[in-house]
Each structure stands twice: as C-alpha cells, then as structure tokens.
C-alpha positions in Angstrom: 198.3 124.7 90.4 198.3 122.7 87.5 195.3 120.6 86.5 195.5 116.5 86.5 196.7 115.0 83.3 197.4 111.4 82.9 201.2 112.1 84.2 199.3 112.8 87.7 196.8 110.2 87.0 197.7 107.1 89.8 200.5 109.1 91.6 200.9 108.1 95.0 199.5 104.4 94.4 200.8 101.5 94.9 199.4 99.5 91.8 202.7 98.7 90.5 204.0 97.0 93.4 200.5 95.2 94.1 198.2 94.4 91.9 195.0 94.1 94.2 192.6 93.6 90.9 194.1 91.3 88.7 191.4 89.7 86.8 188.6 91.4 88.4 186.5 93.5 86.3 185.1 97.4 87.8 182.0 99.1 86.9 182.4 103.0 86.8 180.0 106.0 86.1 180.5 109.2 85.0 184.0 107.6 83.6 184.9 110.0 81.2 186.9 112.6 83.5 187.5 113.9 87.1 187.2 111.4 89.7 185.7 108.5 86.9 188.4 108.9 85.0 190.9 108.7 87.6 189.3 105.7 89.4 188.9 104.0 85.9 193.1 104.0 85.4 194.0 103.3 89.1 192.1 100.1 89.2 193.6 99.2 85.3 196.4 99.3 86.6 196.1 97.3 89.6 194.8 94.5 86.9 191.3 95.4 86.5 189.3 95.9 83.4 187.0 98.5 83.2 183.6 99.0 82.0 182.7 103.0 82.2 180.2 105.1 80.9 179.3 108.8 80.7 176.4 111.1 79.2 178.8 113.3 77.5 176.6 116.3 76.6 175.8 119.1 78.9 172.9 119.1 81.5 170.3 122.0 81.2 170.7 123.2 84.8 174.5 122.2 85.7 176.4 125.7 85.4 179.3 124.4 83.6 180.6 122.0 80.6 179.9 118.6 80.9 182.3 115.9 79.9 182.7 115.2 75.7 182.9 111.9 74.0 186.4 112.8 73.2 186.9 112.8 77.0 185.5 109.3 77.3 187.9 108.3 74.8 190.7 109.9 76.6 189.9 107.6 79.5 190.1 104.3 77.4 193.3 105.3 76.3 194.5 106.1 79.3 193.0 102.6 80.7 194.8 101.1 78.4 198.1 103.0 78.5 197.8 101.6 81.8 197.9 97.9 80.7 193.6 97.6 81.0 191.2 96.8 79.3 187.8 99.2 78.8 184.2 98.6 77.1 182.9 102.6 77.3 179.6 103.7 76.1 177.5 107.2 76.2 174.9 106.6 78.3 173.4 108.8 81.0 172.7 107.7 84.2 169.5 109.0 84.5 168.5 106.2 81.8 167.8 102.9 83.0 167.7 100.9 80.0 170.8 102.7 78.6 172.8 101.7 82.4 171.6 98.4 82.2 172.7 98.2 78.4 176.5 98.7 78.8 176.4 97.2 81.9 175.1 93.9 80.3 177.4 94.6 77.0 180.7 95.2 79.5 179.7 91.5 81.5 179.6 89.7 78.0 182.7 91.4 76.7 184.6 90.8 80.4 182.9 87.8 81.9 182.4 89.0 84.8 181.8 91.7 87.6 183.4 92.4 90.7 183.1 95.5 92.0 180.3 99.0 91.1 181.7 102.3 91.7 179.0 104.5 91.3 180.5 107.6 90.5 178.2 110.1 88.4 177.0 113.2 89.9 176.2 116.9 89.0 176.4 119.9 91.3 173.3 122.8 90.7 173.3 125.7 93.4 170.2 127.5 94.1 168.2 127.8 97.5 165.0 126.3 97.8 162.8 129.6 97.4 164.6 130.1 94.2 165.5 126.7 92.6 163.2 125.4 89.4 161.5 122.2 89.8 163.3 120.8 86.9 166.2 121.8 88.2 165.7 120.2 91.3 164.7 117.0 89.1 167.8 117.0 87.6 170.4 117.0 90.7 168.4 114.5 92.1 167.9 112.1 89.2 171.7 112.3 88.5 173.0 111.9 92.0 170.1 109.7 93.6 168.7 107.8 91.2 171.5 107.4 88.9 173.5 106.0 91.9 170.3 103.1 92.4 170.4 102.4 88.8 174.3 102.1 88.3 174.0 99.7 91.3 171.2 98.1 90.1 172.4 97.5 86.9 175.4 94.8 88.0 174.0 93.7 91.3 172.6 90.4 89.2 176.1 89.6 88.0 177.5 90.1 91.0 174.9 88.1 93.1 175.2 85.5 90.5 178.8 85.3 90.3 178.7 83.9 94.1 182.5 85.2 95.1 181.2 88.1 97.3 182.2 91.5 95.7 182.1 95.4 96.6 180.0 98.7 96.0 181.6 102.0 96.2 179.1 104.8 96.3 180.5 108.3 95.8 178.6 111.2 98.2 179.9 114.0 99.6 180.5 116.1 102.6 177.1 117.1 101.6 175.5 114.2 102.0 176.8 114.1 106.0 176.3 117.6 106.9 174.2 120.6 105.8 175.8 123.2 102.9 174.0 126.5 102.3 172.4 127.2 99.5 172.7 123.5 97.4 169.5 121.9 98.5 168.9 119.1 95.6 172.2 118.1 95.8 172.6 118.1 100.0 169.0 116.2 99.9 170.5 113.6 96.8 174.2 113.0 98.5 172.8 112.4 102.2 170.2 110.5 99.9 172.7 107.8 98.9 173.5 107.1 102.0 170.4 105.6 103.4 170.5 103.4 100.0 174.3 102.0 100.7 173.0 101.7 104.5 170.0 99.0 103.2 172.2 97.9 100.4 174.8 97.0 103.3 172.4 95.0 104.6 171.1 93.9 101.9 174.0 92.4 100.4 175.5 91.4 103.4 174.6 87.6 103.0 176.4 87.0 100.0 179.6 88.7 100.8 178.9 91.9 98.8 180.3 94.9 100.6 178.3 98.1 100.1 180.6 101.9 101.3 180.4 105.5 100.4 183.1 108.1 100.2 182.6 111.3 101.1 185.1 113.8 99.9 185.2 117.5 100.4 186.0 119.6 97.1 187.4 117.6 94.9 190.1 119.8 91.9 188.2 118.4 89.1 185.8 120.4 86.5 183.0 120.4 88.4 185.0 123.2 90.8 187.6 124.0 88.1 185.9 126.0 85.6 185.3 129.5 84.9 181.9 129.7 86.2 182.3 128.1 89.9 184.4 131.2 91.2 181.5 133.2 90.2 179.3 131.2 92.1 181.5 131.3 95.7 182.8 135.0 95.1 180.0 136.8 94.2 181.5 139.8 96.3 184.0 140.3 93.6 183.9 141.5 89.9 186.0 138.9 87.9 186.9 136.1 90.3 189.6 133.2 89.2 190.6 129.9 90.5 192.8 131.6 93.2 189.5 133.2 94.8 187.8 130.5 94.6 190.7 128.7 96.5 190.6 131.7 98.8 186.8 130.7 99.5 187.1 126.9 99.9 190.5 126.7 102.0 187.8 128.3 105.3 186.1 124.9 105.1 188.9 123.2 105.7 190.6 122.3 108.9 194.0 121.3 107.3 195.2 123.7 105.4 194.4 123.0 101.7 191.3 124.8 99.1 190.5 121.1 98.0 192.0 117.6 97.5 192.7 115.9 94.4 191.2 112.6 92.6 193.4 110.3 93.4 192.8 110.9 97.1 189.5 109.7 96.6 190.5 106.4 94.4 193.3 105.6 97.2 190.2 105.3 99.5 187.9 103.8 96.8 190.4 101.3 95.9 190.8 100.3 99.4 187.0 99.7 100.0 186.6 97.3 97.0 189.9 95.1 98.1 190.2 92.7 100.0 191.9 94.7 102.5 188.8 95.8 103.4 186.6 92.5 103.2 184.6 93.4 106.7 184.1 97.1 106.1 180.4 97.3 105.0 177.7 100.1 106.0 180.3 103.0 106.7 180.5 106.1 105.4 184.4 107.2 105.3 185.1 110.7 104.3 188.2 112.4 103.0 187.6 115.9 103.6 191.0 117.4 105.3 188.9 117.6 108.6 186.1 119.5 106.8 183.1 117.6 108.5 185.1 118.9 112.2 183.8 122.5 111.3 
C-alpha cells in the first residue's frame, strides 16, 4: 500500500466543488506531516489560509522519527499548490510562549482566526510498572497540555472576533476506551476529552463550537515506520508493515488494518463548517467500528 503523497492528499473531498472556507483562516498543530499536513491542504483548498506549526526534531521517548523542517516546508508548498496561503513556524507544543508566538504572528499576517485544530500528538508504549517518569511527562505534555495550549493560544482572537467559530480537538480511540499497554497516552487522549467537554460549554455563549475526533489507526508515520511492527509483533523476528497490518486489522470491525488522513479531515472539516453549526460537546469517532469491540 502505497504511502500518502500530495497526489492522495484531499482525494475524496469536495473542496473544489464547495468552498466551505473561503476567507477563513485555520490554526493547525503538528502541521508538518500525517494528519497536520493533510488537514492543512484540505482546508486551503476549501479557501482557508493556514497557520501551522511543528517541533520538528525528535522526542526523547517517542520510538520513531519525528517530523523535519523540510517536512514543514513540504506542507507550505503543498498549501499553496493548493491555492492557500501558510505562516509555519517550529515550535513545539509543549512551549507556551513559542504556541502563543506563531499564533499571534499567523493573526497579524491573516487578520483573523476562525477555526483551532489541535492536532499534535506523540504515541510512547510502555505499561505502567515499566514506563519512566519522564517518559510519562512527555506523552502527556504533548497530547494534553499541548492540546490546552494550542487552544489557548487563538481562543482571544476568536472570542474577540465575535462571529462564533470552531475547535477540532484530535483524540483517539484511546481516549474513549482502554488500550493495553499505552498508559500516558490512553490517560492524555481520554484527557482531552473532559477539556473539549468544559470548553463546549465554555464557549458555547459566543457561538464557538468545541468537538473531538477519534480515529482508530491512522496510515501515517507514527504507525508507518520501521520500528512500530516491532512494537505489535514481538512474536516474530523481523516484522514489516504487512504484520503489522496483520495485527491491527483484529481491532477492526470492518475489515481494514487502519484508515487514512483524509478520513479524518473529511470529519474535521465537517465539524468546523457551517454544516455543523449545532454540533458542540460530542465526541465523533472514525474507527471502522473499532470502539464496537
């Protein structure tokens, strides 16, 4: 199976035919590949520009390659191959003044802000008895409190702004059922969902929407590297992406190993349109039926 290149990026969409962000301006995390990247080029071209940002230097605990600087630049010419705009800085989540930086920067540059996808996250397996504190500091820092300071970061503008608006909070499966063996990052997904919950509420008096997404795996890097089939197949000597496939098609109902990015932007676009302007508070996954096991 071939991975996603900007050929596949969008496929499926309906951008061209209906341009649900023209003028609006997006806020995304963890921009610079996977399901950043992807969100990034589906909203350009729906109309939106972008502002994205990514730490682009490998984590200490995460067990494979982090996204580069030459990715992040790949995604700003792929926003703009798409007919966007994109202000893109390094800056890691996990860094308040460094999210509240380009956030600030992109508003100035843009004018505005409409809609936060907070995107970012890391994925660290060890069970509790065994995991390092650090370690444990790091999953949750990334995928919890990176989450509350993306948020945080453009709620002003968009409180300010007064024209209502929309937060898309990426979680997980994890964060709506229990996983073996991935304790910091079950605790930090099903974390971000009592934040989007008060959020919801909130935000509710000034029109801002606040949803998370929940997908099952997801055929980005984070799965698609050489050291995740280790990690599921431990029973054999030199596992591949097909065993690794092998592994994750059990979790699924419907009859697939994982789905791609741009089955999570179809639902991610959907939440911050105005399609969906009285859906606030839910949690919507996209998981081939995965949460029915």
């Amino acid at each position: 199976m071939a991975t996603t290149t900007s050929a596949h990026l969008g496929e499926g969409g309906d951008g061209d035919r209906n341009r649900r962000f023209e003028g609006r301006v997006v806020l995304v995390s963890g921009a610079a590949r996977g399901q950043g990247r992807n969100h990034a080029v589906r909203f350009a071209r729906e109309g939106a520009r972008v502002i994205g940002f990514d730490v682009c230097h490998d984590l200490e605990h995460a067990p494979y390659p982090m996204a580069t600087e030459d990715d992040l630049a790949e995604t700003v010419r792929l926003v703009e191959s798409a007919g966007g705009a994109m202000h893109a800085e390094v800056a890691d989540v996990r860094d308040w003044d460094a999210v509240k930086r380009v956030t600030r920067a992109g508003v100035e540059k843009f004018g505005r802000l409409d809609v936060i996808c907070a995107n970012a996250g890391t994925y660290s397996p060890m069970p509790v008895q065994f995991v390092a504190n650090d370690s444990w500091d790091e999953t949750v820092d990334v995928n919890l409190t990176g989450v509350f300071h993306t948020v945080k970061a453009g709620l002003r503008p968009l409180i300010e702004q007064n024209e209502g608006g929309a937060v898309v909070i990426t979680s997980s499966t994890a964060g709506l059922k229990g996983f073996y063996g991935a304790p910091a990052y079950n605790a930090a997904k099903h974390g971000v969902v009592g934040l989007m919950r008060s959020l919801a509420l909130e935000l509710a008096p000034n029109m801002i929407r606040v949803n998370s997404v929940h997908p099952t795996s997801v055929y980005t890097p984070m799965i698609i590297n050489d050291v995740f089939p280790k990690l599921v197949r431990m029973d054999l000597e030199d596992p591949g992406e097909d065993e690794a496939a092998e592994f994750l098609r059990t979790m699924q109902p419907m009859d697939v190993p994982w789905i791609h990015a741009d089955d999570v932007s179809n639902l991610v676009l959907f939440l911050a349109s105005d399609e969906a302007r009285y859906i606030t508070g839910s949690t919507i996954a996209v998981d081939a039926g995965a949460l029915q096991k």
